[in-house]
C-alpha positions as CSV (number, residue, x, y, z in Angstrom):
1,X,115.2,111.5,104.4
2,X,117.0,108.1,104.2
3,X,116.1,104.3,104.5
4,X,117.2,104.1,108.2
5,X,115.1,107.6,108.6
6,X,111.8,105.1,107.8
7,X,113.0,102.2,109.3
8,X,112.9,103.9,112.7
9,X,109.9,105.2,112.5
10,X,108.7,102.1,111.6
11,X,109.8,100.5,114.9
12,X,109.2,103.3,117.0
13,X,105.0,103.0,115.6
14,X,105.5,99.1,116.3
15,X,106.9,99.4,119.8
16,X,104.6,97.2,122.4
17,X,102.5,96.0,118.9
18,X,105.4,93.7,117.6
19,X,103.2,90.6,118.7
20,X,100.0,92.3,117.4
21,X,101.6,92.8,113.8
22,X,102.8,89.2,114.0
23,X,99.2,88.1,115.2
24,X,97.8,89.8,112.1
25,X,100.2,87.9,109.2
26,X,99.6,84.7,111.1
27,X,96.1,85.4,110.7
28,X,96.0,86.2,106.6
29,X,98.1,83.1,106.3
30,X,95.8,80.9,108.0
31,X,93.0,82.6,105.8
32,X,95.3,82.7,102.3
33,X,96.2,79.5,103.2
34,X,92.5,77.9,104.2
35,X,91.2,80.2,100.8
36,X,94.0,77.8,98.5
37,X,93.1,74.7,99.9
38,X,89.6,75.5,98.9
39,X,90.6,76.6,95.3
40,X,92.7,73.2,95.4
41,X,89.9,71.1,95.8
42,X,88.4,71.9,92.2
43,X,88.6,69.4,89.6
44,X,91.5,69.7,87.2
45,X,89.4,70.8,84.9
46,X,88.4,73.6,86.4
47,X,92.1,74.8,87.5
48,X,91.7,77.8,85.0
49,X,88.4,79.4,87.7
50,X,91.0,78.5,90.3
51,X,93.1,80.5,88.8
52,X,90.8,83.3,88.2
53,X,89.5,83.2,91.9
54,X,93.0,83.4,93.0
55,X,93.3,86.5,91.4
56,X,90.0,88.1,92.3
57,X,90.7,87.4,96.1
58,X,94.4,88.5,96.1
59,X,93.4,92.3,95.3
60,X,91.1,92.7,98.3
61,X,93.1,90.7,100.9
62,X,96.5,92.9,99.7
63,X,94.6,95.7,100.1
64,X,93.3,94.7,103.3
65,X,96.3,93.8,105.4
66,X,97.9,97.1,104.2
67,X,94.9,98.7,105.5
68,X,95.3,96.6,108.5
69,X,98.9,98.0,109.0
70,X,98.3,101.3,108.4
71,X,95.5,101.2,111.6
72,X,98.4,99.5,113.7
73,X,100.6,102.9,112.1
74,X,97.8,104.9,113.9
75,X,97.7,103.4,116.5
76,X,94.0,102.9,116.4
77,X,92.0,99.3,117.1
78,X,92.3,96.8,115.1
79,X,92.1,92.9,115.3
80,X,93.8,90.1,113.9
81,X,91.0,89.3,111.2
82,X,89.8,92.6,110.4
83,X,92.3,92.8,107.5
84,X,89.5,90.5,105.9
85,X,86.6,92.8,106.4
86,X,88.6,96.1,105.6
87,X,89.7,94.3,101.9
88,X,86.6,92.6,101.3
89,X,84.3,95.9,102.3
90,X,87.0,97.9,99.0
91,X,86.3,95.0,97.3
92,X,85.3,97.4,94.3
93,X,87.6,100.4,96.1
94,X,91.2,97.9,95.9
95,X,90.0,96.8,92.0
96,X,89.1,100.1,90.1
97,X,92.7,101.2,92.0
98,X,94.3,98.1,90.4
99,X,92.3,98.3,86.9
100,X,93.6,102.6,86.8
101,X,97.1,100.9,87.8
102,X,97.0,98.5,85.0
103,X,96.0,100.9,82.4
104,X,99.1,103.1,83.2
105,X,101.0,100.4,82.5
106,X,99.5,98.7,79.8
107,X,101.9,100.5,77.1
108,X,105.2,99.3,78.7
109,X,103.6,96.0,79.1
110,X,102.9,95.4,75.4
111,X,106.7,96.5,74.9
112,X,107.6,93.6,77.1
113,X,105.4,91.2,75.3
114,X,106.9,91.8,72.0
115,X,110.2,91.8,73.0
116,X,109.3,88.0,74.3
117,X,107.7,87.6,70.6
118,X,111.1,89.1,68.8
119,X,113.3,86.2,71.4
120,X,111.6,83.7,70.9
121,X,111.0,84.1,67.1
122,X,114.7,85.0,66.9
123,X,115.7,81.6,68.8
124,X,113.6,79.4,67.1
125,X,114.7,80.3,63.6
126,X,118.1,80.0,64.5
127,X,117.3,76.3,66.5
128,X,116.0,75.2,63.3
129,X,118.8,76.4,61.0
130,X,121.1,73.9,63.3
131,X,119.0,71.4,61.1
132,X,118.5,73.1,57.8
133,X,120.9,75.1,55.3
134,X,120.4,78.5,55.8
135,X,122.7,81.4,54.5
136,X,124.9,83.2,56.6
137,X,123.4,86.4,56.3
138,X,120.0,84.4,57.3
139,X,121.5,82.9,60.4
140,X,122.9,86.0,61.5
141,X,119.9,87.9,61.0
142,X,117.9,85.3,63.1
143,X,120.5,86.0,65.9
144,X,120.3,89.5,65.8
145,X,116.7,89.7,66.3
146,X,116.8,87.4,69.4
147,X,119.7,90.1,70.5
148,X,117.5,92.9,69.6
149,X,114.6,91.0,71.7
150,X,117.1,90.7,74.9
151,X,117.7,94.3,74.8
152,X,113.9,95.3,74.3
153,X,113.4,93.0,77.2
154,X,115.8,94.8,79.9
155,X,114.8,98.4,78.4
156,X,110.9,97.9,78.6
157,X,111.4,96.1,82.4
158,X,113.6,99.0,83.6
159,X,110.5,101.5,82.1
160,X,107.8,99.4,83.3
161,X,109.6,98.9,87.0
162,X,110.4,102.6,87.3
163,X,106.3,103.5,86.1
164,X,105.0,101.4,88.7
165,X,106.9,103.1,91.4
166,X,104.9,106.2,90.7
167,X,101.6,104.3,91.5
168,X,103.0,102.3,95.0
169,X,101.3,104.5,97.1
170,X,97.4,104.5,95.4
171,X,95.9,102.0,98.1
172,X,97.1,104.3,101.0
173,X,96.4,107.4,99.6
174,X,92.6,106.0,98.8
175,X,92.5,104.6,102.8
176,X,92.9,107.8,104.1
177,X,90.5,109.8,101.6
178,X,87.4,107.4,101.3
179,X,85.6,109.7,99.1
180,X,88.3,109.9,96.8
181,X,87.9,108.2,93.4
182,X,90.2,105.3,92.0
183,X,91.5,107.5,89.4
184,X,92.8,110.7,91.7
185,X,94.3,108.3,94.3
186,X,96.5,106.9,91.1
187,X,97.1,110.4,90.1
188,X,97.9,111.8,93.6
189,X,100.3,108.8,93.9
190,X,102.2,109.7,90.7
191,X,102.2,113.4,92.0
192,X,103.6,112.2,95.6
193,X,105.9,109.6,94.0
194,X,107.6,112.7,91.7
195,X,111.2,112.9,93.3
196,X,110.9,110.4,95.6
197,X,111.2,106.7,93.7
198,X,115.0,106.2,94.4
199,X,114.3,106.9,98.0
200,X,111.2,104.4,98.0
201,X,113.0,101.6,95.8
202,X,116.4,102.2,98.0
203,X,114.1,101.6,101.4
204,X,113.2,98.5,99.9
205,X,116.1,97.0,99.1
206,X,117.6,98.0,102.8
207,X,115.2,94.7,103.9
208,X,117.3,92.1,102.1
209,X,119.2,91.1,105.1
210,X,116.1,90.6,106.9
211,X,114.8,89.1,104.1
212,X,117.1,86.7,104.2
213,X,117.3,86.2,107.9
214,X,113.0,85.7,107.4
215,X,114.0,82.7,104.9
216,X,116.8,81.2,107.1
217,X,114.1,80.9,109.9
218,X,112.0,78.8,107.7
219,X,109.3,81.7,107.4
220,X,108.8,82.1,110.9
221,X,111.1,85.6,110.7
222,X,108.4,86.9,108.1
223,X,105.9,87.0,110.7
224,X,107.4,90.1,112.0
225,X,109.3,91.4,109.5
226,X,106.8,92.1,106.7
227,X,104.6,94.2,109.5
228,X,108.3,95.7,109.5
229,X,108.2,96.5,105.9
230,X,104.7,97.6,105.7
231,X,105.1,100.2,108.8
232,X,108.5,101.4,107.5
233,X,107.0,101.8,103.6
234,X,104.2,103.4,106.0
235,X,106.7,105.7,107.1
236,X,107.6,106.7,103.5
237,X,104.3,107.2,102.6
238,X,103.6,109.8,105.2
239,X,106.9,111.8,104.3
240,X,105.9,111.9,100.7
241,X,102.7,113.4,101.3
242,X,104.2,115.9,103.4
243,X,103.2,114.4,106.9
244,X,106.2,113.9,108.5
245,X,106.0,116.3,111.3
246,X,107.2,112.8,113.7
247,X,109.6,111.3,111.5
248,X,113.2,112.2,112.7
249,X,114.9,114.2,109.3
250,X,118.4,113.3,108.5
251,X,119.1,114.1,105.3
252,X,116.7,115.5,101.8
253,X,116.1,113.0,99.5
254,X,115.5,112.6,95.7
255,X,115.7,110.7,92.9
256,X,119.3,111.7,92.6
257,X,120.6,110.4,96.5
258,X,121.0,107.1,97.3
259,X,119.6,105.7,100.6
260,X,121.2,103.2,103.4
């Protein structure tokens, strides 16, 4: 299947709910938004629990409006706020999901980290030979471990992206099997994903345009189109498990084929 293959099923699912989905963002902005200007009214010297509570909150509400959106999919009822309840009640659910996720990726992640080590330890010595004699040897040696840092940086990012692609579809796969533990969601997503990341990553990039349309309407346009994105990834989800019996097939997709 292909990009547009999703896409249509996404708007054939949100056909007569377009104002529903947009109800539903409005709704988990007015709640992200009220939940900020809560944080904001800590002291300043308690920005760092800010921070943390931020980050504590942001798991259960993601989880929650994708939850939300995959009702809407279903066509089954759901209401404006209920994206709140459904994160808040996988409070634990939405973190052991996230923790499994993080362990995956904890190697390319430390890769990253000492590629920023190797730049900026490569850019400082050579910032401070400007001022003091070095050798040439010295200097070049400085330079060639920021270089070696840069190209760390891009390799490890590349890994780490591609990784994470195999885990994108742990939250849904864990909505629809409630007695399924944190761990097998994470491992039936990297099972599901196998063969299919181009195909999810190439779907993803199709919304650009309306990305950019979204940010030309001052925000407004995001109302709709992230229900968009979230039916259409939705879509994908469905066909990598193997339950696309109402998608329309165009073409077979792999890692291999790009997408519209």
């Amino acid at each position: 299947m292909i990009s547009s293959d999703f896409r249509a099923e996404a708007r054939r699912k949100l056909a007569g709910k377009w104002g529903k989905g947009a109800c539903i963002m409005l709704a988990f902005l007015l709640v992200t938004f009220v939940i900020n200007f809560i944080i904001g009214l800590l002291p300043d010297s308690y920005e760092w629990l800010g921070q943390i509570i931020d980050i504590v909150i942001n798991v259960p509400l993601s989880f929650g409006i994708l939850y939300a959106f995959l009702k809407l999919y279903k066509d089954e009822n759901v209401g404006a706020f209920d994206f709140f309840k459904l994160g808040f009640n996988n409070f634990g659910k939405s973190w052991s999901i996230t923790f499994n996720i993080f362990l995956k990726m904890i190697v390319p992640a430390i890769v990253i980290i000492i590629s920023y080590i190797l730049i900026a330890v490569g850019i400082s010595l050579y910032s401070t030979s400007l001022f003091v004699t070095y050798s040439t040897s010295a200097v070049n040696g400085y330079v060639f471990i920021a270089i070696i840092g840069f190209i760390l940086l891009i390799a490890s990012s590349i890994w780490a992206t591609t990784k994470y692609y195999f885990y994108q579809l742990a939250f849904l796969i864990s909505m629809e099997n409630e007695d399924m533990s944190a761990e097998e969601a994470v491992t039936e997503s990297q099972k599901a994903m196998t063969g299919k990341r181009a195909s999810l990553f190439w779907l993803q990039l199709s919304f650009i345009g309306w990305a950019i349309l979204g940010a030309i309407s001052f925000g407004i346009g995001f109302l709709w189109i992230i229900p968009y994105v979230h039916c259409a990834t939705i879509a994908f989800y469905k066909y990598a498990i193997g339950d696309s019996s109402n998608v329309e097939v165009q073409s077979i997709d792999d890692d291999s084929k790009t997408a519209e």
